[in-house]
N, C-alpha and C positions, 0 to 999 in steps of 0.2 A: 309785237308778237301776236295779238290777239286778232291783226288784219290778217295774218298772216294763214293762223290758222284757220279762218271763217273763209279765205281763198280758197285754200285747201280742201275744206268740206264741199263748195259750190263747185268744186273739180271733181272731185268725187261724185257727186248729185249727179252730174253732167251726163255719166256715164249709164244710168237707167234711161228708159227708154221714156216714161212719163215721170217725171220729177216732182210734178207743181201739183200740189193737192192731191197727192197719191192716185192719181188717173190713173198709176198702171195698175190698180188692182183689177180692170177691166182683163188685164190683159192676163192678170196671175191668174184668177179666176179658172179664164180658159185655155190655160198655157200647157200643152199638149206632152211637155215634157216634165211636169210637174211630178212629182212620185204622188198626190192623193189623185192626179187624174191618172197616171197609167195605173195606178191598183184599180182603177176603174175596167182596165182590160184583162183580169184574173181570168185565167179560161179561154182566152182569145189567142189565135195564135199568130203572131206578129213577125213582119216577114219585113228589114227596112233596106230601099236599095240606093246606093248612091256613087256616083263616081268623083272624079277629081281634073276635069279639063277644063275648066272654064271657072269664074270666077264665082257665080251661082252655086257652084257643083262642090267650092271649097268649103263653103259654109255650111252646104247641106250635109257635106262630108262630116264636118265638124258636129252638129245636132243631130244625128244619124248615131255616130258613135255614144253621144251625151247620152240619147235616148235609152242606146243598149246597153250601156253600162248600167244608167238608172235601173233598168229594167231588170236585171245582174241582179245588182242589189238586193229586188224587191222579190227576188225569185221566182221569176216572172217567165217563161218562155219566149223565146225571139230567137231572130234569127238575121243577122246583119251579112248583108252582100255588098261589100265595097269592091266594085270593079275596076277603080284606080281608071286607067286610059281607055277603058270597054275591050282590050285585045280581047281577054277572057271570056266574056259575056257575048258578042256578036259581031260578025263583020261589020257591021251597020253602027256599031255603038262606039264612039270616038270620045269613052267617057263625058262625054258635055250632058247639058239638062235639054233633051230634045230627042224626037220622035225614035229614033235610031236607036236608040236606048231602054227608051220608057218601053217600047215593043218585044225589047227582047227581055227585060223585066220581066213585063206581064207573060212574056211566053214559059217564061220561068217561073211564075206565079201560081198561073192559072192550075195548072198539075194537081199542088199542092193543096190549091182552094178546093179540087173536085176530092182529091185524098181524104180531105178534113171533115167532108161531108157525109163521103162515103162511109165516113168511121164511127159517125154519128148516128150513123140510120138502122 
């Protein structure tokens, strides 16, 4: 019973990304989706964009949403643009992680960045 369960924990363990001497606090430290780093963007206005064609684009999908929820929570301002296959977003953007995309992103971006500034001054 007690092999059984010590398998169990090393299964468990398996599933972090540094396991062995807590290496991943390298990574907690600066892990971007952390709620003590995103209170670090109080004031900042966060704009995350992602699609879902390719297999890159699923996960970014998936950490995209994590991020704006956390940021939900933390009541925080964001603004999440999931274009699922890009039809929405640009001729060009065939949902994948690539130029055709990232461009009409940014052209959806930029706007907002000169808005924010302008609001500023």
């Amino acid at each position: 019973m007690h092999r059984l369960r010590s398998h169990r924990r090393q299964r468990r363990d398996l599933r972090l990304p540094y396991p062995v001497l807590n290496a991943d606090r390298i990574w907690k430290a600066v892990d971007p989706a952390a709620p003590a780093n995103l209170a670090k963007l109080a004031g900042a206005e966060v704009t995350l964009y992602t699609g879902d064609n390719d297999v890159i684009d699923h996960f970014t999908a998936i950490a995209a949403r994590n991020v704006k929820s956390r940021m939900d929570t933390l009541r925080l301002p964001s603004r999440l643009v999931d274009y699922g296959d890009g039809s929405a977003l640009a001729p060009t953007c065939d949902g994948g992680h690539n130029y055709g995309c990232w461009a009409a992103a940014l052209a959806d971006y930029v706007p907002r960045l000169q808005d924010s500034f302008g609001a500023k001054s």
